[in-house]
Predicted model as a PDB file, atoms N, CA, C, CB and O in Angstrom, pLDDT in the B-factor column:
MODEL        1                                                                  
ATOM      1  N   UNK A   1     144.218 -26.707 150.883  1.00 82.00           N  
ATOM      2  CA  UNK A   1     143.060 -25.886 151.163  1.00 82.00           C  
ATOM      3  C   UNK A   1     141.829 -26.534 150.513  1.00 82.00           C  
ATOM      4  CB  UNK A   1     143.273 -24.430 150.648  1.00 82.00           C  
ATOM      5  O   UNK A   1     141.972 -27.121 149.440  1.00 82.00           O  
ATOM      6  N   UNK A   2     140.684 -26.463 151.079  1.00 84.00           N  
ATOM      7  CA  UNK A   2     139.526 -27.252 150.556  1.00 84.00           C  
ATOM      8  C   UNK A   2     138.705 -26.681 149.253  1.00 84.00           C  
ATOM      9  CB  UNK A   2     138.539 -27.380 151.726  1.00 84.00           C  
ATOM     10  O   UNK A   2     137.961 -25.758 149.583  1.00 84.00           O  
ATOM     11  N   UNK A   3     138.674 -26.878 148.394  1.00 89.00           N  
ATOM     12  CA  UNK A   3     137.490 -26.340 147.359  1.00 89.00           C  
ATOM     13  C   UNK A   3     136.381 -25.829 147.946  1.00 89.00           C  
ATOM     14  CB  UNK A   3     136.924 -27.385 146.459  1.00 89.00           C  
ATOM     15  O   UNK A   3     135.417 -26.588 148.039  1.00 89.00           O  
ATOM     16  N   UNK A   4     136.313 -25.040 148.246  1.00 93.00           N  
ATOM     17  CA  UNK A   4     134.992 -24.667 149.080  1.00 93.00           C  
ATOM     18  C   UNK A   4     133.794 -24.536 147.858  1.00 93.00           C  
ATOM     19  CB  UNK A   4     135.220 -23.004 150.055  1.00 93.00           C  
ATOM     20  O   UNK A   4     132.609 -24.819 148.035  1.00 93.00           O  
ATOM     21  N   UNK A   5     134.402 -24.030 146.551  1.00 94.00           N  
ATOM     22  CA  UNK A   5     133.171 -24.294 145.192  1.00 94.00           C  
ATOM     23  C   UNK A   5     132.072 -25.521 145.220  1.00 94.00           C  
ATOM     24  CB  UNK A   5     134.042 -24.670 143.693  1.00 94.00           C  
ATOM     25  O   UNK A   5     130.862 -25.722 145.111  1.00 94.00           O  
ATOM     26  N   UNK A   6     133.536 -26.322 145.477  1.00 94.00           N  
ATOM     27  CA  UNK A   6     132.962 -28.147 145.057  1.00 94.00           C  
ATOM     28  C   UNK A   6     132.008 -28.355 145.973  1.00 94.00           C  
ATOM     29  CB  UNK A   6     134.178 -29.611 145.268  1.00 94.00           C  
ATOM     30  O   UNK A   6     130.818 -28.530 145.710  1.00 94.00           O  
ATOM     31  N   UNK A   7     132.543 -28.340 147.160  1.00 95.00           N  
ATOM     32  CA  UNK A   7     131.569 -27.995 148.817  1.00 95.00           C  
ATOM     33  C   UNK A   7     130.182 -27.359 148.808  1.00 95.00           C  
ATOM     34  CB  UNK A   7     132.382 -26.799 149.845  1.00 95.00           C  
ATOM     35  O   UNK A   7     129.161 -27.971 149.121  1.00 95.00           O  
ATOM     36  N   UNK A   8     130.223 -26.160 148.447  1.00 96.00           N  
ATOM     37  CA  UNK A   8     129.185 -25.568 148.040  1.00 96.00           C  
ATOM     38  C   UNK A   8     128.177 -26.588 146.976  1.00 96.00           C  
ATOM     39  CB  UNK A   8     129.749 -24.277 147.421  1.00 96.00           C  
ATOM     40  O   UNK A   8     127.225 -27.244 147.401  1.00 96.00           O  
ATOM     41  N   UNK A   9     128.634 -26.552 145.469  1.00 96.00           N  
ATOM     42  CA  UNK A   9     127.652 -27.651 145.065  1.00 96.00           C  
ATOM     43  C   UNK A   9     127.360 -28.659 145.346  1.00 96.00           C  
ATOM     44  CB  UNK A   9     127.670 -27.960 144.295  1.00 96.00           C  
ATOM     45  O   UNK A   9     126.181 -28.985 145.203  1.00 96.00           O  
ATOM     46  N   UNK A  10     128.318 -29.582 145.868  1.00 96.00           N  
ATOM     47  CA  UNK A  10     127.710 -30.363 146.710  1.00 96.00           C  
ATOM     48  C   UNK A  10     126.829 -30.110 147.563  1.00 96.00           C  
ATOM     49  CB  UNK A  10     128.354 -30.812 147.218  1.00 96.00           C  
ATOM     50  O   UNK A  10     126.404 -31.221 147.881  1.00 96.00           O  
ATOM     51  N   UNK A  11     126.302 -29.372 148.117  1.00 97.00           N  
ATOM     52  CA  UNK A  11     125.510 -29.131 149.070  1.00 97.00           C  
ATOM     53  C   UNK A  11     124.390 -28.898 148.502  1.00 97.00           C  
ATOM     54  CB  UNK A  11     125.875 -28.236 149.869  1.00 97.00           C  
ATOM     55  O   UNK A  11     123.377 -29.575 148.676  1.00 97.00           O  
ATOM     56  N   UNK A  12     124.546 -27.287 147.305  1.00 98.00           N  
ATOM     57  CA  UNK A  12     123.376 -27.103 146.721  1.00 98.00           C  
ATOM     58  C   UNK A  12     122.372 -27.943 146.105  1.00 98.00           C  
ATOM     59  CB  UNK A  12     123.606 -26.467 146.042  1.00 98.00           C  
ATOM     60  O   UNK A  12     121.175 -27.715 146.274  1.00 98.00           O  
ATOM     61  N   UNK A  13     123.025 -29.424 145.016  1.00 98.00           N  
ATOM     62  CA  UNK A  13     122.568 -30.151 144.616  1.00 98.00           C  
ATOM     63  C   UNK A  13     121.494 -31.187 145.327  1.00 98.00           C  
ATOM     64  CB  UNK A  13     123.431 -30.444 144.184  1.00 98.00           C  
ATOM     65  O   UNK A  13     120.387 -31.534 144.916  1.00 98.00           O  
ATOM     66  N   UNK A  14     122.309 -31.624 146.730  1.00 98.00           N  
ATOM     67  CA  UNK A  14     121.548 -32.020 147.503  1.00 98.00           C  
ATOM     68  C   UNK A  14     119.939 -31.640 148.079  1.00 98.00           C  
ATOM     69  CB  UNK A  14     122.289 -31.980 148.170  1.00 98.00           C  
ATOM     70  O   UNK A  14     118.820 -32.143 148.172  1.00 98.00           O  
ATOM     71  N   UNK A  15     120.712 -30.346 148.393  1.00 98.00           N  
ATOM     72  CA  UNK A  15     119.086 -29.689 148.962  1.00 98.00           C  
ATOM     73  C   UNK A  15     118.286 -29.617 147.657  1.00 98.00           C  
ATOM     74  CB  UNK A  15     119.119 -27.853 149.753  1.00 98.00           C  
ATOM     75  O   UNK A  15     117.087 -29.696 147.926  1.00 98.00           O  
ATOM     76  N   UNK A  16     118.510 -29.496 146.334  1.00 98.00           N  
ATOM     77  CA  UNK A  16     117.563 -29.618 145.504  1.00 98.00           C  
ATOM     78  C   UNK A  16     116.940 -30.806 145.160  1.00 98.00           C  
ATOM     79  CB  UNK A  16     117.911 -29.155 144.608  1.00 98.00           C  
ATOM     80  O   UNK A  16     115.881 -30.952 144.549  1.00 98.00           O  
ATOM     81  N   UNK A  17     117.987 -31.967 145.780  1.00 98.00           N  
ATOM     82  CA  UNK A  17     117.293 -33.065 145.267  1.00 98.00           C  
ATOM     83  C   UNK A  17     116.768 -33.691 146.575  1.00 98.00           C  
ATOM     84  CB  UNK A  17     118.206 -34.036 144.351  1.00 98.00           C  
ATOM     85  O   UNK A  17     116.341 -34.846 146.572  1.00 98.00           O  
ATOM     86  N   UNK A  18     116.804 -32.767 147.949  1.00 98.00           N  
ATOM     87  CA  UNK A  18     115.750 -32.896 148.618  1.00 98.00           C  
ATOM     88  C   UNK A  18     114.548 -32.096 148.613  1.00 98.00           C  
ATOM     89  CB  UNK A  18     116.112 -32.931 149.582  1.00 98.00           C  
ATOM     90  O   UNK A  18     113.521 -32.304 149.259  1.00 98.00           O  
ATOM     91  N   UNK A  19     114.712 -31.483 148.088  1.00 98.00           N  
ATOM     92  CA  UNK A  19     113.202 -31.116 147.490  1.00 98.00           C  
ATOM     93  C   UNK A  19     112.376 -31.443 146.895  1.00 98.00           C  
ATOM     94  CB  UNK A  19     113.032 -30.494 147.006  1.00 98.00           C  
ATOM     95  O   UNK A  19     111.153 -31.482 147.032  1.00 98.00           O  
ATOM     96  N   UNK A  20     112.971 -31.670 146.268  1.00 98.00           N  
ATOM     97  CA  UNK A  20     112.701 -32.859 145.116  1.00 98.00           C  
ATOM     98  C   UNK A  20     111.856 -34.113 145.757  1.00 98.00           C  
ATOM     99  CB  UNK A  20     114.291 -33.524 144.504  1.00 98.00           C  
ATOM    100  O   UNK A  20     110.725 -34.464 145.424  1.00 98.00           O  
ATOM    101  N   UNK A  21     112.307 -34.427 146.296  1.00 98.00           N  
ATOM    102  CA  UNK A  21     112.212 -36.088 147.226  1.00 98.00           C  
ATOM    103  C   UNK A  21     110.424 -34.809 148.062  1.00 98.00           C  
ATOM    104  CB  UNK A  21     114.626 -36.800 149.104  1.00 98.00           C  
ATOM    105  O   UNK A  21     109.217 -34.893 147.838  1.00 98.00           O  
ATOM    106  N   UNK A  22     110.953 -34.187 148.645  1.00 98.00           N  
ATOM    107  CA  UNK A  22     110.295 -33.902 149.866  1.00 98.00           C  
ATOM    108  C   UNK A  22     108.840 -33.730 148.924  1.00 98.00           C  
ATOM    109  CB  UNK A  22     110.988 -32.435 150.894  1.00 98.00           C  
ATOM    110  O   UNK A  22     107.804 -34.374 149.090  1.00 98.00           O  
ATOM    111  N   UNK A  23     109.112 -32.580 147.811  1.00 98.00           N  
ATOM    112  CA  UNK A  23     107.735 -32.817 146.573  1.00 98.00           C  
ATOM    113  C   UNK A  23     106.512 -34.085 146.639  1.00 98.00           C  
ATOM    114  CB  UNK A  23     108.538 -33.203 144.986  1.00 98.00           C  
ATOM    115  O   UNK A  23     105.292 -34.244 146.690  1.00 98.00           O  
ATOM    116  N   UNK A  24     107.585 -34.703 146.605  1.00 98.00           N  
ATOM    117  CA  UNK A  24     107.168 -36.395 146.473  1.00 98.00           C  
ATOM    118  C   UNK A  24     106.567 -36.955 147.738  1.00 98.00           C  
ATOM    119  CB  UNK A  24     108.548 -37.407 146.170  1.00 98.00           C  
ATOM    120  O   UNK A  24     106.023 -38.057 147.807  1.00 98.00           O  
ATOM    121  N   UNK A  25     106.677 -36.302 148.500  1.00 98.00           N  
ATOM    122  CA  UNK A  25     105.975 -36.616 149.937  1.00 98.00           C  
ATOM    123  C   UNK A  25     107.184 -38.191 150.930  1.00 98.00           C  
ATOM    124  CB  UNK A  25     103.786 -37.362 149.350  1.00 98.00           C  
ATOM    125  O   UNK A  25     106.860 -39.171 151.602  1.00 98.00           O  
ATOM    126  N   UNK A  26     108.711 -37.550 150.426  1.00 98.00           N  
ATOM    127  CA  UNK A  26     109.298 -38.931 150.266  1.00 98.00           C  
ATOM    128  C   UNK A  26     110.393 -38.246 151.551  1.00 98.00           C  
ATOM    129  CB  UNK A  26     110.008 -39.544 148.366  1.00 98.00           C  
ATOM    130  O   UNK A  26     111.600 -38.213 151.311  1.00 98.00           O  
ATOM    131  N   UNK A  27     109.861 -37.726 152.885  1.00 98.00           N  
ATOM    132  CA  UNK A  27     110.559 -36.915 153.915  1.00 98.00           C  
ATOM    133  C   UNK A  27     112.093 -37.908 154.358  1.00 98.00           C  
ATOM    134  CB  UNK A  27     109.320 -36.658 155.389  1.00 98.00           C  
ATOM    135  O   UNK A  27     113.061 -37.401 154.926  1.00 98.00           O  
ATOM    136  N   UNK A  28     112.005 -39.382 153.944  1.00 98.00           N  
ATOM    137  CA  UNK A  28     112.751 -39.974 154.906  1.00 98.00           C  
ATOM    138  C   UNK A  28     114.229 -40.076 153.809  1.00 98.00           C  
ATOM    139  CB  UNK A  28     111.939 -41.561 155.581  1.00 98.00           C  
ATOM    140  O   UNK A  28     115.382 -40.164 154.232  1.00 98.00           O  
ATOM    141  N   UNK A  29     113.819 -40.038 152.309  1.00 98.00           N  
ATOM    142  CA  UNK A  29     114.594 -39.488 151.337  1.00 98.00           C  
ATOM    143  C   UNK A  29     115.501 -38.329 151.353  1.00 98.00           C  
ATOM    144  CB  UNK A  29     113.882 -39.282 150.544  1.00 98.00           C  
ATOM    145  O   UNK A  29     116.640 -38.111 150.940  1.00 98.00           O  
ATOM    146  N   UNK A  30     114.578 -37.653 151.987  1.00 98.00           N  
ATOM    147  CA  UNK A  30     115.367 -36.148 152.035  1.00 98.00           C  
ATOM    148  C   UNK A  30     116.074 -35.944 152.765  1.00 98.00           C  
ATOM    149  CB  UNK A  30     114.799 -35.087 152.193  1.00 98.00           C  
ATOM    150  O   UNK A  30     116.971 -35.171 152.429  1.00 98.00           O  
ATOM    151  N   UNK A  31     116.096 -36.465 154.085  1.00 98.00           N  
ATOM    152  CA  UNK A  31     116.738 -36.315 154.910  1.00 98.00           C  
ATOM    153  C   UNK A  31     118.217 -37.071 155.256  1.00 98.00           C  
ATOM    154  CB  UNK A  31     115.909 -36.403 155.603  1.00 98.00           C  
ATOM    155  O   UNK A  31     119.264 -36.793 155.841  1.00 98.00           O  
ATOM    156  N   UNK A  32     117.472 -38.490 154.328  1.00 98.00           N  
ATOM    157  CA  UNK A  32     118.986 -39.468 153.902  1.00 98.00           C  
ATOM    158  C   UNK A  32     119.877 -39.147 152.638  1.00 98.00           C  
ATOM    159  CB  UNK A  32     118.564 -41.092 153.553  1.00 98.00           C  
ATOM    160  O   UNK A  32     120.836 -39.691 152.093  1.00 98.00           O  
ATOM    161  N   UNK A  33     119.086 -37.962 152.414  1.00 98.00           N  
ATOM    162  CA  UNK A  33     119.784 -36.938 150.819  1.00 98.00           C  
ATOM    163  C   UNK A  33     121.237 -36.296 151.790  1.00 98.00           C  
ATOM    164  CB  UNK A  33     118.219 -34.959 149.993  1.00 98.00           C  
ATOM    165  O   UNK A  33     122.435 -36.578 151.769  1.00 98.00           O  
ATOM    166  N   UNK A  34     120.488 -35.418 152.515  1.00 98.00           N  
ATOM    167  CA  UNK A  34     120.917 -34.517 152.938  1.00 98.00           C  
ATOM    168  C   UNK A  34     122.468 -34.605 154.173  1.00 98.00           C  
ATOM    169  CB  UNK A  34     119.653 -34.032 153.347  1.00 98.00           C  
ATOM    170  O   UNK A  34     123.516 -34.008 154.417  1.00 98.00           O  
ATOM    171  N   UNK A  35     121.695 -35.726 154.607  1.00 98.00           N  
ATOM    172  CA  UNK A  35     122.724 -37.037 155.678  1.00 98.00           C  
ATOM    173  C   UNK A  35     124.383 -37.116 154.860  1.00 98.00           C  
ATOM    174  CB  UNK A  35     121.738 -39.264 155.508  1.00 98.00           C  
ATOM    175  O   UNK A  35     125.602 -37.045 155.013  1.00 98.00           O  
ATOM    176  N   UNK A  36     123.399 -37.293 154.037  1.00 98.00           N  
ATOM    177  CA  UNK A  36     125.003 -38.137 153.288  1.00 98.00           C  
ATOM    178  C   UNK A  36     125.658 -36.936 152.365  1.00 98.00           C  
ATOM    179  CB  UNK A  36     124.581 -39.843 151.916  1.00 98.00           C  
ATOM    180  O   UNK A  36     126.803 -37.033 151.924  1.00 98.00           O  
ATOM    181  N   UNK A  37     124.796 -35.770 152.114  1.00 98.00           N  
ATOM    182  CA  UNK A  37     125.987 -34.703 151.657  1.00 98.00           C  
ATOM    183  C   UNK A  37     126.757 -34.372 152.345  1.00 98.00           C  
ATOM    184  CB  UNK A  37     125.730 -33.594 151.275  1.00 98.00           C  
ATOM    185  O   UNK A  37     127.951 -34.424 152.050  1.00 98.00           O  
ATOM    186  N   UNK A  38     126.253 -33.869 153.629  1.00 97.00           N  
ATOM    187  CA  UNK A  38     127.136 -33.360 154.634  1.00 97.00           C  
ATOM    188  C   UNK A  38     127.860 -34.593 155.486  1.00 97.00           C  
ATOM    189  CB  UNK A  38     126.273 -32.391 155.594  1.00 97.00           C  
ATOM    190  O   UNK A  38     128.198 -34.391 156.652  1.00 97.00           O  
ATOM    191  N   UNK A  39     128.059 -35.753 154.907  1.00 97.00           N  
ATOM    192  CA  UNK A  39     129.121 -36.451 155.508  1.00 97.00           C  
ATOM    193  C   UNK A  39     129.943 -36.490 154.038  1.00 97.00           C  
ATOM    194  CB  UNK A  39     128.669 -38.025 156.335  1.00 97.00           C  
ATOM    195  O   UNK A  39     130.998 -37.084 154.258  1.00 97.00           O  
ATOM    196  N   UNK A  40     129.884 -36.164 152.891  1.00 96.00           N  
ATOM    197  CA  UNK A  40     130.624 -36.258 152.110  1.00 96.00           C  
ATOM    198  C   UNK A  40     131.149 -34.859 152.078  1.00 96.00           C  
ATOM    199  CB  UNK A  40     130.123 -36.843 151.050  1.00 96.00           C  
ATOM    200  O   UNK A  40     132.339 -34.796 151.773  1.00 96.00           O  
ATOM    201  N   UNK A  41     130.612 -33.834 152.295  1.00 96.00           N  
ATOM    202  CA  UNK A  41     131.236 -32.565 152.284  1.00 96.00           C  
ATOM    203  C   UNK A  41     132.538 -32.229 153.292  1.00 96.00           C  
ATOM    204  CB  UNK A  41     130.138 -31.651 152.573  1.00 96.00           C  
ATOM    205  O   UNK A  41     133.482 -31.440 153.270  1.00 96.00           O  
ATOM    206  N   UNK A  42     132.011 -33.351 154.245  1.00 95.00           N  
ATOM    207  CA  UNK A  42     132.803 -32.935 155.705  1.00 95.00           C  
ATOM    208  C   UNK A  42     134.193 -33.827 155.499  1.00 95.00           C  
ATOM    209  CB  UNK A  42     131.793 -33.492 157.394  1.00 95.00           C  
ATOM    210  O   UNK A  42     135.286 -33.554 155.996  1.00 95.00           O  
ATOM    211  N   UNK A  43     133.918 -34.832 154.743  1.00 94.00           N  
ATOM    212  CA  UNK A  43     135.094 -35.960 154.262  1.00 94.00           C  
ATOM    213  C   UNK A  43     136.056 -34.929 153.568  1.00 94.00           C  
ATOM    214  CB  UNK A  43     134.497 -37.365 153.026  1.00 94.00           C  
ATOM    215  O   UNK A  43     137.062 -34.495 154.129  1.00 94.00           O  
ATOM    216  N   UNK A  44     135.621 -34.535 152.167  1.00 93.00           N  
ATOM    217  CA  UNK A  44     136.181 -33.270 150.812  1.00 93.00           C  
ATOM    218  C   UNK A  44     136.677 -32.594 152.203  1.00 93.00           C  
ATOM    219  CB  UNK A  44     134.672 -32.070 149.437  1.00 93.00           C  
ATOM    220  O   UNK A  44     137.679 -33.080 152.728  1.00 93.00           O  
ATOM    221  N   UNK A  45     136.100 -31.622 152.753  1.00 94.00           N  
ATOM    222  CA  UNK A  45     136.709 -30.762 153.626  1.00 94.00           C  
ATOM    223  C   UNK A  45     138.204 -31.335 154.656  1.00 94.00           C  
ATOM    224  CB  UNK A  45     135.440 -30.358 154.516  1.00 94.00           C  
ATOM    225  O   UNK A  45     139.307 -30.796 154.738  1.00 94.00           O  
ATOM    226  N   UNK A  46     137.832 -32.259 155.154  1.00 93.00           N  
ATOM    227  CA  UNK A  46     139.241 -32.636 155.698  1.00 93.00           C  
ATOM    228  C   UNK A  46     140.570 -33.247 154.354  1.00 93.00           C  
ATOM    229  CB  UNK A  46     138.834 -34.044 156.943  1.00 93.00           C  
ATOM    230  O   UNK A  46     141.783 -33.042 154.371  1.00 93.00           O  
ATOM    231  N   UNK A  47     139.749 -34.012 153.326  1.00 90.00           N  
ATOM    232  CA  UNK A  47     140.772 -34.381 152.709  1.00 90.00           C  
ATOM    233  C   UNK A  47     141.538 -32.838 152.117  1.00 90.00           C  
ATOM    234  CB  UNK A  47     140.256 -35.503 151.594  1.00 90.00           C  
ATOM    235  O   UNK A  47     142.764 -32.728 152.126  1.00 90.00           O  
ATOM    236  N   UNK A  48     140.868 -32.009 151.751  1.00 87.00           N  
ATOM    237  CA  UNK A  48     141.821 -30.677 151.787  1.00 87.00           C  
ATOM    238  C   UNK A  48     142.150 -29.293 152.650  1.00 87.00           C  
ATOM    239  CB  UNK A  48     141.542 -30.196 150.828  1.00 87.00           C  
ATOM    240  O   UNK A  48     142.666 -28.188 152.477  1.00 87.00           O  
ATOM    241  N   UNK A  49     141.485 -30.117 153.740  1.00 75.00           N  
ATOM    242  CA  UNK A  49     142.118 -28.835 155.129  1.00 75.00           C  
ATOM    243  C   UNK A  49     143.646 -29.257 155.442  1.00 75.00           C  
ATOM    244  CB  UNK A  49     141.077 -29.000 157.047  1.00 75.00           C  
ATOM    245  O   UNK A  49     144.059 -30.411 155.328  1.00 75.00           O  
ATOM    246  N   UNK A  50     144.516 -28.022 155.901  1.00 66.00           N  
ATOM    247  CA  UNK A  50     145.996 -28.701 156.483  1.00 66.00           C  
ATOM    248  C   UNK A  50     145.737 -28.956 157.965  1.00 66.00           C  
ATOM    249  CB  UNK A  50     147.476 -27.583 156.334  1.00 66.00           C  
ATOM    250  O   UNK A  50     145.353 -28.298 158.931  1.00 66.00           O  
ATOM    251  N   UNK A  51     146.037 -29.931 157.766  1.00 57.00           N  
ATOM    252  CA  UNK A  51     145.846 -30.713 159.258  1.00 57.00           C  
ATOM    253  C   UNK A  51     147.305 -30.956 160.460  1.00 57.00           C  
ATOM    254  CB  UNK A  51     145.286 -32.429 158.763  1.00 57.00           C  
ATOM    255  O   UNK A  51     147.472 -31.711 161.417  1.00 57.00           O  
ATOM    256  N   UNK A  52     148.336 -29.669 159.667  1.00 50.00           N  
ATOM    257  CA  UNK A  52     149.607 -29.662 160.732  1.00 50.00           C  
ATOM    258  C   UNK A  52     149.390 -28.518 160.849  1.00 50.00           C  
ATOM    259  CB  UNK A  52     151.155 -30.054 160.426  1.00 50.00           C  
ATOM    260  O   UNK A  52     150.413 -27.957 160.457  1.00 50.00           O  
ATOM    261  N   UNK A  53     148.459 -27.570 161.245  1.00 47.00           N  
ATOM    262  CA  UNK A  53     148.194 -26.123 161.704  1.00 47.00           C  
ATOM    263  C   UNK A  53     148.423 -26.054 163.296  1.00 47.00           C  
ATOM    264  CB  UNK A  53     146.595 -25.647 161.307  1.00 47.00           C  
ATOM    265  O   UNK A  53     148.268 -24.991 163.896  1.00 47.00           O  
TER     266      UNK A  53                                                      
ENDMDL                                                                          
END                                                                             
């Protein structure tokens, strides 16, 4: 089953540190913030989804 906690901060952290970026007037940052959480979230998520359902 996936950590959905870990998932969650992962995510949260991101969007803060696209804000962060975006503050900065640094849009292409934020969006390559944000890119790569949700391909790492989506990775975490399969490595602990059951995948013989």
């Amino acid at each position: 089953m996936p950590d959905y906690e870990q998932l969650y901060h992962l995510m949260v952290n991101a969007a803060e540190d696209a804000l962060a970026a975006l503050e900065n007037g640094n849009v292409w940052d934020a969006k390559r913030l944000l890119i790569e959480a949700e391909q790492r979230a989506e990775e975490k998520y399969l490595e602990g989804a059951d995948l013989e359902r």
